[in-house]
N, C-alpha and C positions, 0 to 999 in steps of 0.2 A: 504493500500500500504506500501511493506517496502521494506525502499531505498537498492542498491545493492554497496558493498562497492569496490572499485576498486582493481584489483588486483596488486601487486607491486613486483616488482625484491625485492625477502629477502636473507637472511643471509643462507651459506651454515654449516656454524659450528655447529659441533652433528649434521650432518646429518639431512635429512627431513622424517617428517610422511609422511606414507601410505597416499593417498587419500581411501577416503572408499570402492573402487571400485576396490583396486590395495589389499587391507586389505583383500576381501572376496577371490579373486584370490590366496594370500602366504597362506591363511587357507587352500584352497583345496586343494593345492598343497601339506601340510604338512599332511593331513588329508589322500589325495589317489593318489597314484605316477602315479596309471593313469589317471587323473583328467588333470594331465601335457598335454601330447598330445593332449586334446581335446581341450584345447587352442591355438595353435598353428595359426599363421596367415600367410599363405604362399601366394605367388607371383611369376608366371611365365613367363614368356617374351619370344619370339623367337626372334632375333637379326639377321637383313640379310644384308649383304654387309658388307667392311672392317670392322674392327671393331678395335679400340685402345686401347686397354687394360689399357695401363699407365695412356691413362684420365679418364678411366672408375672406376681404382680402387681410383684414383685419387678424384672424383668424391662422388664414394661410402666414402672415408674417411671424406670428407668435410661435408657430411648427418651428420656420427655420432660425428663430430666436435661440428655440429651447434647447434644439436639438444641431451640437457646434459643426458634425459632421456633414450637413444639410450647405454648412457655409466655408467649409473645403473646396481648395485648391491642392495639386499636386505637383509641384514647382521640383528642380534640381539644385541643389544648395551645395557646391564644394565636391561634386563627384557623387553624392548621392540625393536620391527622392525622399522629401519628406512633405506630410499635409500638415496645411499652413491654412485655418483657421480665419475668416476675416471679423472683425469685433462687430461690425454693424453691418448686414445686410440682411435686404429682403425677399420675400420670395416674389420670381421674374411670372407676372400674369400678362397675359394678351388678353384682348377682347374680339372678340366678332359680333359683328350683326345680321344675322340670318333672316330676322324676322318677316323680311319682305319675301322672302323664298317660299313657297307653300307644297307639300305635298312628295312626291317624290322628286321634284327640284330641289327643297330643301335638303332631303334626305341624303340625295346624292352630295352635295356639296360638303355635308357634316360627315361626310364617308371621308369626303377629300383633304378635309380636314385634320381628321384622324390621321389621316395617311401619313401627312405632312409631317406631322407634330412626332409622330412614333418613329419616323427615318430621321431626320433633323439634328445631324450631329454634335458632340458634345466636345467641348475642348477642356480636357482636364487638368492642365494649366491656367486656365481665366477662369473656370467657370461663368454661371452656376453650374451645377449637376443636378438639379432639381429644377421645375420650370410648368407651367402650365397656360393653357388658353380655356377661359370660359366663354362659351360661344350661347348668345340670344337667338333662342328657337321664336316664341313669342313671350305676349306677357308673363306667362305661367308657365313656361317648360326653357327649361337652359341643360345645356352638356358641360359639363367641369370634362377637363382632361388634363392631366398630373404625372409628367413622365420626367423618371430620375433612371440615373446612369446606375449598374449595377455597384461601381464601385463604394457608394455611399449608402446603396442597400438591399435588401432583401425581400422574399418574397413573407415574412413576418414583419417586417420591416411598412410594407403596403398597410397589416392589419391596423398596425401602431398607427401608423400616417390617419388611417380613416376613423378611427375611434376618438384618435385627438379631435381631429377636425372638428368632426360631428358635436365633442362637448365643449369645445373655444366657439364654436359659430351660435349653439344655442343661449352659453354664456352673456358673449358681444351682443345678440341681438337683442337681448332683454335685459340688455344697459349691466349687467354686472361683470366682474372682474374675474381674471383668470383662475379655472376651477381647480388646475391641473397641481399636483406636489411637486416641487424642485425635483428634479433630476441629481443623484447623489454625483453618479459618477458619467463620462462623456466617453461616448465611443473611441475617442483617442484614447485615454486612459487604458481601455481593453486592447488596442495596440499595441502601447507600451507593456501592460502586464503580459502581452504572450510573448514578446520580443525578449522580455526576459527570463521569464517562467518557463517555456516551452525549447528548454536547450540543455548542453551538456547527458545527463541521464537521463534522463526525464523525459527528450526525446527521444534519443535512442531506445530508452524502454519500448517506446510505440513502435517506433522503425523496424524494427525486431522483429516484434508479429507481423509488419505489412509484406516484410521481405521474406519469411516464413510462409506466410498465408500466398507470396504472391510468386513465388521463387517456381518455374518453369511454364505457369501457364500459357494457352494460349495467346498472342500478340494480336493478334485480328480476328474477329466473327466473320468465320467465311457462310455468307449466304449466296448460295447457288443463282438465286433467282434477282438478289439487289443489282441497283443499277451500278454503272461502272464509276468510281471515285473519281473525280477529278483529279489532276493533280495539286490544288489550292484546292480547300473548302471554300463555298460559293457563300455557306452562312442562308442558302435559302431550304426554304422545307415547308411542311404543311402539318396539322393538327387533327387529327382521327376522333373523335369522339364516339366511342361504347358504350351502350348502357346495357346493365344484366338484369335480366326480370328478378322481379321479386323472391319467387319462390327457387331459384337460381341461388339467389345472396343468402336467404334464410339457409341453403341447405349448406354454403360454404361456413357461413355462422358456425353454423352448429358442427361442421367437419372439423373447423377449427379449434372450437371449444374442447371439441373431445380427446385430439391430440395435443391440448394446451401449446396453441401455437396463437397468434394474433392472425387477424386476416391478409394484413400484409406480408406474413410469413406464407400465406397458405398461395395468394396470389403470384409470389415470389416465386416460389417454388413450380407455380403451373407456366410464368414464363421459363424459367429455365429448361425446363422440356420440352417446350416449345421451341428454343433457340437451339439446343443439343440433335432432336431431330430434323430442324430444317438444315443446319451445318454440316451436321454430319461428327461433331463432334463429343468429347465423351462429356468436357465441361466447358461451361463457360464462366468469364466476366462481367460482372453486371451494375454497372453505377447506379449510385441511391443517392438521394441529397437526404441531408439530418439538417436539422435549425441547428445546430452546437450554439444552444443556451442553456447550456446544463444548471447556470448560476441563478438565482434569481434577481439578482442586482441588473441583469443583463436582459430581463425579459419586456422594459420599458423603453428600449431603445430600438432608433432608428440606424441601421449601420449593416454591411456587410460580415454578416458572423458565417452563413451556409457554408456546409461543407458536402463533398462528397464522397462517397465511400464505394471503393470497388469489392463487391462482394464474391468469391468466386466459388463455384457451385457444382461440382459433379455428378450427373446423370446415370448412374447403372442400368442396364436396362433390364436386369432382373428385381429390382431393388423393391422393396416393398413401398406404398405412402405414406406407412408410420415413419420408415426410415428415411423416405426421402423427408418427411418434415422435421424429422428431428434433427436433422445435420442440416440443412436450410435456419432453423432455431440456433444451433449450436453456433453458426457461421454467424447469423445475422448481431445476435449478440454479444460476439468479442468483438467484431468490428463499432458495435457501438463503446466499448470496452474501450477502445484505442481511437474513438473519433478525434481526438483535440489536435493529432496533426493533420497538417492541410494537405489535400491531395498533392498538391505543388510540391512538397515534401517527399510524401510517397514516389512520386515520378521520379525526381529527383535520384532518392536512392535505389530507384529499379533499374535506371538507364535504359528502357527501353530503346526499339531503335524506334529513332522520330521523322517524322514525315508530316507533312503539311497537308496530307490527304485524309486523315486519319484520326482521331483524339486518338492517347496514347490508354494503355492499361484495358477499355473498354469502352465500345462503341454502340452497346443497348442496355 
């Protein structure tokens, strides 16, 4: 067991390091301008009835007040990158006026809109990283759209962003004063604490199982049927949406339940046979994102903490389903065991061979 040291409000002077998760983000960015775009974290809202503007932008201003990493820059100091914090600013709103547009002219337009705002790249030396347009449908209906660059955060990160909002704008509108508790400690602070914490043994410890867990497998998911790589990733793709009937879900519930396994263990487990038979292979590798906010000092903040964990998973094909979910359980949970280093990490000490076609370690 080793103890986990607390994290603490530090010193802003010279700027703060990268967290290693915000480090592998400013490489790709520097590395392929379209790398930019695919990070991008957007948020759309429909708005109906009055709407205030003044508490809203009011509102929006007090988010990127509260929260330092909102008002991050990534600047080069002396040979290396550190975020550099501005003391006063606010958050960048545009306006539109649609209202004259009716029907599916408007529609389309607020499509084109979106479009714009969601591609619209980010320069992580000026910023902002954070930025939105509220766009006038009519009197009673408006589109808020709220797009921040991954490096400043995450997809809990969105939750925070919209819960805030929601109690500063009902605050502001009804004339009282900000509802929200001080913020103890600032997402740079958690940079510093893992810059320092997560080294020497401590990471190594982790390294250990990843290089253990990951030491011969597979390098690529050969699918027979995929289209052919490029040699650059293009960064473009498309969104499948499944739904399972009811009585479908009920019955994995309950399969689940009875092998004491979670559902996402159980789900896990029916992709991996799935990717082992279209491949042809016996295992495969399988990335998962975790929130790694194991702390709760950390669970109010707005900031890049996601991690990913490459799970790898062996297929027998005699293998029973108790046993395939037990070792799927067994797997799933040292890998949360060892979440706190950063995938960038893991790659790192794997050296895979690297190719610009390809993520490394696993590609479903």
């Amino acid at each position: 067991f080793i103890p986990v040291a607390p994290i603490r409000s530090s010193s802003r002077e010279g700027g703060v390091p990268l967290s290693w998760s915000q480090q592998r983000l400013w490489f790709l960015d520097r590395l392929d301008a379209a790398a930019g775009a695919a990070y991008h974290i957007s948020l759309a809202v429909r708005l109906t009835g009055p709407l205030d503007v003044a508490a809203l932008r009011r509102a929006l201003d007090g988010i990127v007040e509260r929260h330092e990493v909102l008002r991050t820059r990534f600047v080069s100091q002396g040979g290396e990158v550190r975020q550099v914090a501005d003391l006063a600013a606010r958050f960048a709103l545009l306006e539109d006026d649609l209202s004259g547009m009716t029907g599916a002219q408007g529609e389309a337009r607020l499509a084109e809109v979106v479009a714009e705002e969601v591609a619209k790249p980010f320069v992580l030396a000026r910023g902002p990283l954070i930025r939105g347009r509220l766009v006038r449908l009519d009197e009673q209906a408006h589109a808020l759209l709220v797009t921040q660059h991954h490096i400043v955060s995450d997809g809990w990160s969105v939750g925070v962003l919209s819960d805030e909002l929601r109690e500063l704008y009902a605050a502001y509108r009804s004339g009282d004063e900000d509802p929200l508790a001080p913020l103890p400690i600032q997402y740079g602070d958690y940079a510093i604490w893992q810059r320092e914490w997560l080294q020497g043994g401590r990471l190594e410890w982790q390294l250990a199982y990843w290089r253990d867990h990951l030491g011969g497998a597979p390098a690529l998911l050969d699918l027979p049927a995929d289209h052919a790589r490029p040699a650059v990733q293009s960064y473009r793709g498309a969104r499948h949406a499944l739904t399972l009937g009811d009585e479908l879900v009920r019955g994995l519930r309950d399969l689940s339940r009875h092998h004491g396994v979670t559902m996402f263990m159980t789900l896990l487990s029916a992709w991996a046979v799935l990717m082992t038979r279209l491949s042809g292979q016996e295992e495969v590798v399988i990335g998962t994102p975790v929130a790694n906010r194991p702390r709760t000092e950390l669970e109010g903040l707005i900031g890049f903490f996601v991690n990913t964990l490459p799970l790898r998973l062996a297929v027998d094909g005699d293998m029973s389903l108790a046993s395939l979910l037990a070792r799927t359980r067994a797997v799933t949970l040292a890998g949360y065991e060892h979440q706190d280093v950063p995938i960038e990490q893991v790659v790192e000490a794997m050296q895979p061979e690297r190719s610009l076609a390809a993520n490394p370690l696993f590609q479903t």
